[in-house]
C-alpha positions in Angstrom: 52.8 -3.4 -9.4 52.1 -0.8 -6.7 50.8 1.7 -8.9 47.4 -1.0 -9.1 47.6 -1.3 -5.2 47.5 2.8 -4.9 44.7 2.6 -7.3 42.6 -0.1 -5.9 43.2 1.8 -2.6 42.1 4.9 -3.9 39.1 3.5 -5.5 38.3 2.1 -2.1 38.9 5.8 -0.3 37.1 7.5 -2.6 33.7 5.5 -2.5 34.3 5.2 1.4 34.0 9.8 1.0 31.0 9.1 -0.7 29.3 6.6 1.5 30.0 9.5 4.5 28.7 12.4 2.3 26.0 10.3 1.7 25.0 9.5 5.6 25.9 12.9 6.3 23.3 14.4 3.6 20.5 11.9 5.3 21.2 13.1 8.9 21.2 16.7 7.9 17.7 15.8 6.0 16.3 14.6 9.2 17.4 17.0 11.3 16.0 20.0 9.3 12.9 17.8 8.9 12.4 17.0 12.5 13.2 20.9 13.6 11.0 22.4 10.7 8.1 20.0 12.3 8.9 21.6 16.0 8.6 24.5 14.9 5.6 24.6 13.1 3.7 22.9 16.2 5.3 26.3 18.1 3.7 28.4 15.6 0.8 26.8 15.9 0.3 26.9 19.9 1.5 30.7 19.4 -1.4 31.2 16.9 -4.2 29.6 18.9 -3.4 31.6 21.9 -3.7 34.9 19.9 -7.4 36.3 20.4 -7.2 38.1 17.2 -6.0 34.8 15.2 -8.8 33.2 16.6 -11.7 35.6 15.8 -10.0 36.2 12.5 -10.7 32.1 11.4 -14.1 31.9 13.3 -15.2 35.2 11.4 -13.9 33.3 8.3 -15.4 29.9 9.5 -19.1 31.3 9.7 -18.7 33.5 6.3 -17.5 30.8 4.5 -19.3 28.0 2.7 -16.6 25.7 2.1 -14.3 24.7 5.1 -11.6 23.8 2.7 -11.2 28.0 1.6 -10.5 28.4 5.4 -7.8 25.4 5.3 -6.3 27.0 2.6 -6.2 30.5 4.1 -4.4 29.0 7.1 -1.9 27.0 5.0 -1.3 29.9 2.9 -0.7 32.8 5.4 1.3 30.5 7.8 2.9 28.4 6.1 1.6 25.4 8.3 0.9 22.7 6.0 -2.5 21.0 5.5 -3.2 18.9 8.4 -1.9 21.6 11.3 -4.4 24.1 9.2 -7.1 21.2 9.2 -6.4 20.6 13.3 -6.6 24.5 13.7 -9.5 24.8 12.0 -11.0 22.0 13.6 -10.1 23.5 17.3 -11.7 27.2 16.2 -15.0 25.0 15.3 
């Protein structure tokens, strides 16, 4: 008769270690997520006070036909995602 209590137990403890790797694995998500956002709105402000960042995408903004090449560049080369690219680009106007 105990050896179903020690296994119902362990059943219990088992899915309880899951249940915390689980949570665990979502707050570490959100943390890197939340971090990886700050720090791309760092590199951003860092690029839009460079002088030579900034003539490189207006050069690029007035030789290029298509604004979306220029979104790409930026998105590309710094790893910023589309919509920081799209509000730089939309800034260096």
């Amino acid at each position: 008769m105990p050896s179903i209590f020690y296994q119902i137990r362990g059943d219990f403890m088992s899915q309880y270690a899951y249940i915390l790797v689980l949570i665990s694995l979502v707050v570490l998500f959100l943390i890197n997520k939340y971090e990886k956002e700050k720090l791309q709105k760092l590199l951003q402000e860092q690029l839009l006070k460079d002088e030579t960042f900034k003539a490189d995408i207006h050069e690029r903004i007035q030789t290029t036909e298509n604004i979306n090449d220029v979104i790409a560049y930026i998105n590309k080369g710094y790893r910023l995602g589309l919509m920081l690219s799209k509000e730089i680009t939309d800034q260096l106007k």
